[in-house]
N, C-alpha and C positions, 0 to 999 in steps of 0.2 A: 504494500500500500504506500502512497507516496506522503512524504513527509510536507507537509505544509511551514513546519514552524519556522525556517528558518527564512521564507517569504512574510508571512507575518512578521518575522523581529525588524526586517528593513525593508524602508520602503523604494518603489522605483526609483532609478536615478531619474528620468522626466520631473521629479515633484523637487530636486532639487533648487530650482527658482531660480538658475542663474541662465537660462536661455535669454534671447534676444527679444524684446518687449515683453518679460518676463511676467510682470505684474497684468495687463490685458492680455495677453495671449498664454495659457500656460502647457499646451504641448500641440506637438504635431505631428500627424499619423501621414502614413498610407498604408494603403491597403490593395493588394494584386490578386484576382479570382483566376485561377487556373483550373482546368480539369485534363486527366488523363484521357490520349486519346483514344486507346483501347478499351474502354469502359464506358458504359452507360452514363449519365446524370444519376445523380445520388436521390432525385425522386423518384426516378424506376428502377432501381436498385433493390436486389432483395440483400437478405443478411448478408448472405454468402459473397456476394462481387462486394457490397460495402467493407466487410471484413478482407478482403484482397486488395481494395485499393490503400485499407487502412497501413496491409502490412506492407504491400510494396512501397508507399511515400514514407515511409517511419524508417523504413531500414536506408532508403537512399539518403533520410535528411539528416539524422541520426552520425552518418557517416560523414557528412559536410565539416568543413574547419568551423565553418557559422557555427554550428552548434556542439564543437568541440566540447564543451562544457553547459551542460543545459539540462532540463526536467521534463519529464517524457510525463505524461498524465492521460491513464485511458479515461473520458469522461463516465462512461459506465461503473468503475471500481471506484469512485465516490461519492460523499454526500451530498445531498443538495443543497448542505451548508457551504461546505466547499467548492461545488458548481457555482454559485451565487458570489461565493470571495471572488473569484478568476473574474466572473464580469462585473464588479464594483473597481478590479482592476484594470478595465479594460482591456483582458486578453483575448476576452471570447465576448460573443455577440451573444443577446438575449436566445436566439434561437438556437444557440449552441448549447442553453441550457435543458432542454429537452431532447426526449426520446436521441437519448444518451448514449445509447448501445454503438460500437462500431465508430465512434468519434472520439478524436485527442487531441492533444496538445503538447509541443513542442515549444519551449521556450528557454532563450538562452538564460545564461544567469543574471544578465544586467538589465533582464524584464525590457530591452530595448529592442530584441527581434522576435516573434516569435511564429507559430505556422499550426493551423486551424485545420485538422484531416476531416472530411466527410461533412462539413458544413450543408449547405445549399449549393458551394462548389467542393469539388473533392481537397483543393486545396486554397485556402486562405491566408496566403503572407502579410504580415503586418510589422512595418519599419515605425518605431516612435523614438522623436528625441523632444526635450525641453525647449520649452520658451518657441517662438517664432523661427523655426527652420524645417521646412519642408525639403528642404535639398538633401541635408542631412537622413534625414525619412524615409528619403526614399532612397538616397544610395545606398541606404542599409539593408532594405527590403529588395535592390536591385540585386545587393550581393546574393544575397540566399536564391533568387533566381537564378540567379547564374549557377551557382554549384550543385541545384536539382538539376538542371538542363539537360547535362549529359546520360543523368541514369533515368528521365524518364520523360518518355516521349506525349509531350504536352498536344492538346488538341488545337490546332492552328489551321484558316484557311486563310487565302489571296486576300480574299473582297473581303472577309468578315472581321480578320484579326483572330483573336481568340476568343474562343465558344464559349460560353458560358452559360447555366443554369437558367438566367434570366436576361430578355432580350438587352435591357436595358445596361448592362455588363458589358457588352458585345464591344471586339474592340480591343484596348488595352487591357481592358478588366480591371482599370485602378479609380478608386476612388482615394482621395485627397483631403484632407481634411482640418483643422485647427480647433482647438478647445479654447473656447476665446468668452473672455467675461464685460458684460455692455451693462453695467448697471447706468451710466448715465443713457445712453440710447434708451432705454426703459422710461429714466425718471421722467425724461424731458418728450415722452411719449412719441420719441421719433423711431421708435422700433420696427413697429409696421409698414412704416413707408419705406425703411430697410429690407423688410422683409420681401416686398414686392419687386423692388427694383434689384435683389436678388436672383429671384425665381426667372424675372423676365431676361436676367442676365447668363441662363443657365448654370445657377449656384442652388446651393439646397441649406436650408439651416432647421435644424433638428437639437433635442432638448439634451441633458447631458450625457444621455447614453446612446444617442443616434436615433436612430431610424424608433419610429412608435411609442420612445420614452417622454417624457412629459419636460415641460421648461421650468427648471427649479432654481434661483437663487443668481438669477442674472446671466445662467451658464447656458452656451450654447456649441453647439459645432458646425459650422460653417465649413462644405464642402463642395467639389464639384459636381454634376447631374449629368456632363456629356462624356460618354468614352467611344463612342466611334467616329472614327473620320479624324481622330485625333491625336496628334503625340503623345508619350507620356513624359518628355520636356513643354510641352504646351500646354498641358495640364497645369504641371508646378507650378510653372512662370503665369498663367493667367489668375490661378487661382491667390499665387504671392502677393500681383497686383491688390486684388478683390481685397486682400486682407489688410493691405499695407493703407488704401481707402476706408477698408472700415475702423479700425485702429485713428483714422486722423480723425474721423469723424466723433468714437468717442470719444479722442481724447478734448472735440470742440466745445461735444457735450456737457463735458467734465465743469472745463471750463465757464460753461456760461453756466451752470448750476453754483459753480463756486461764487460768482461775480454779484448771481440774482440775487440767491436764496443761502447766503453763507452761513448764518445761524440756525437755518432748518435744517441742512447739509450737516454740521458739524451737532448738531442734537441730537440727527437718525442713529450719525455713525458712534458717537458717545455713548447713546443709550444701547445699540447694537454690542458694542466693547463691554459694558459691563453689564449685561446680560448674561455673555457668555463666560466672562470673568465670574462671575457669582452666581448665576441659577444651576440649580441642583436636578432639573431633569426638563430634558431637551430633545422633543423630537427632530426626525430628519428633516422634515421641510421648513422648520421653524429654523435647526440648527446651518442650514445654506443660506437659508436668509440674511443671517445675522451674518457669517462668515461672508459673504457678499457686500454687505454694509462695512465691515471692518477691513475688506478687502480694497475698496473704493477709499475707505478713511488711510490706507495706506498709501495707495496712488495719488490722492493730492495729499499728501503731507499731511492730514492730520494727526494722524496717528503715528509716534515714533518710532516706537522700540514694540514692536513687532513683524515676524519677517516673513517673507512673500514664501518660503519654503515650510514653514510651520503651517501657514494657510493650508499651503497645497497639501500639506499632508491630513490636516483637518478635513478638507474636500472628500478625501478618499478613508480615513481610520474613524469616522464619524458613522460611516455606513454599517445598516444591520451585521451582514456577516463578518467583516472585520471588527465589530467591537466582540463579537461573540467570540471568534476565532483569537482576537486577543487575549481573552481571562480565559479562555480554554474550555467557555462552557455556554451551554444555550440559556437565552434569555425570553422569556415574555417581553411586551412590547412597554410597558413601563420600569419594568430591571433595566432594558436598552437605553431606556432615556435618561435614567439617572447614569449609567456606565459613561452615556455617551458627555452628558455635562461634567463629571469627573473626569475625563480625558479633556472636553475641552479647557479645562479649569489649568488642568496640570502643564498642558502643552502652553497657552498664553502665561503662565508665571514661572516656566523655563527662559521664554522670552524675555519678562521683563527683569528675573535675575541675573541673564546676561546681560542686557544693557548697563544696568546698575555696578556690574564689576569693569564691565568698558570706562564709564564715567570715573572710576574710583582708581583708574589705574592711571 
């Protein structure tokens, strides 16, 4: 059975906070959908080809330098607690947490590459690095294509590019993407007009776990919607643009909230800060809330001494199955809420202990 703890004790390097536009943008994916081309699609697949495509992609990625050192996880041989950790991590997709049989997961140890067997395609690469670099993303996710290439012959035509599960994939198969935080876009109700000139842009913005998850806490992921007819350098480079726009935008936002309403601004985010400095039980959407406000009080400078990678790790060790997975045991949903304000409590007065010995030194 596979050992979880040692991903629980540390978190991804992406939540380290020191990526480029670190504080609004705080990681960036991609994501490449392949399928074998000896093999059916994985919705007409019985057990039996599922479990062959399982073992032939495992033993060839297995063998790659990429994954020289990595954690091999059959999604069937665990919990659904532990199903649920992976996608609070974003290593798997909501749908990967189902009908489980015959699906796994490959991921190195620096949680920055990792590769999705039997999904909705038979193979799902996923390149993540910190802060604002989508370049980075995907050269990483390029490499592990490259080293599956020679042992297994990928489903590829002329016209179409590569095959995929869903027409909409057809193509490159990569979707692109950034985890990017708009609270002023929001305040200043200019969200929706974002949202639109978006969509009509061929871009897609989805809540913070992608595709069908809900908009929680200002967080969103902005990514691309076209992959055929298209490079996957013109990907990158359009979607960099898309972002490096949105970005200006909130950060104008920011600003004319600072300028208008500076004592309402600095009351949210105060009152935001000691909330989660001092209440003793905190659900999830209440606790993104407030971490969104404190995250905002950190991008204009209200807020001093606490740090854009402490956030980030509150974003992701706030969630159901990492606070469970933390104390090593299951929780009803008001145990969660008090675990969860005791970690946030302890994490923000690590923060402000450090500061206080910076000052003193």
């Amino acid at each position: 059975m596979f050992d979880f703890g040692d991903m629980v004790a540390r978190p991804a390097g992406w939540l380290d906070g020191d990526g480029r536009d670190g504080e609004v943008v705080l990681s960036s994916r991609v994501r490449i959908a392949r399928n074998l081309d000896e093999h059916r699609f994985t919705h007409n697949c019985d057990n039996e080809e599922l479990s062959d495509i399982l073992r032939e992609s495992a033993d060839v990625a297995r063998d790659t330098s990429v994954f020289a050192r990595h954690r091999f996880v059959r999604m069937g041989e665990i919990s659904t607690l532990d199903r649920q950790f992976l996608a609070e991590r974003h290593l798997v997709s909501r749908e990967f947490l189902f009908n489980s049989a015959n699906r796994a997961l490959i991921v190195n140890e620096e949680e920055d590459v990792c590769l999705m067997i039997n999904e909705e395609d038979h193979l799902r690469m996923q390149g993540f690095a910190g802060g604002f670099n989508l370049k980075k993303a995907h050269g990483r996710v390029r490499l592990l294509e490259e080293a599956l290439a020679p042992g297994l012959e990928l489903a590829y035509r002329d016209r179409l590019g590569y095959l995929t599960s869903c027409p909409t994939n057809l193509g490159t198969g990569m979707r692109a993407s950034v985890l990017i935080h708009l609270p002023g876009m929001v305040h200043s109700k200019e969200i929706n007009k974002l949202l639109d000139s978006l969509r009509k842009l061929n871009h897609s913005i989805r809540g913070l776990y992608g595709e069908g998850s809900e908009v929680m806490g200002n967080f969103f992921q902005l990514s691309n919607s076209i992959t055929l007819g298209v490079s996957s350098e013109s990907i990158i480079r359009n979607l960099s643009e898309m972002v490096t726009k949105v970005i200006s935008f909130e950060e104008r936002s920011r600003e004319m909230l600072f300028r208008k309403a500076r004592s309402l601004l600095e009351d949210k985010v105060w009152r935001a800060y000691g909330l989660l400095r001092y209440a003793h039980s905190v659900n999830t959407k209440e606790a993104l809330s407030l971490i969104s406000a404190v995250r905002l009080g950190v991008g204009v400078e209200i807020i001093p001494d606490v740090s854009i990678s402490s956030l980030n790790r509150l974003l992701i060790y706030t969630q159901p199955a990492h606070l469970q997975m933390r104390l090593g045991k299951s929780m009803a949903t008001e145990e969660r809420d008090a675990a969860r304000a005791d970690y946030i409590r302890e994490t923000l007065s690590r923060d402000t202990d450090q500061e206080n010995l910076q000052e003193e030194e």
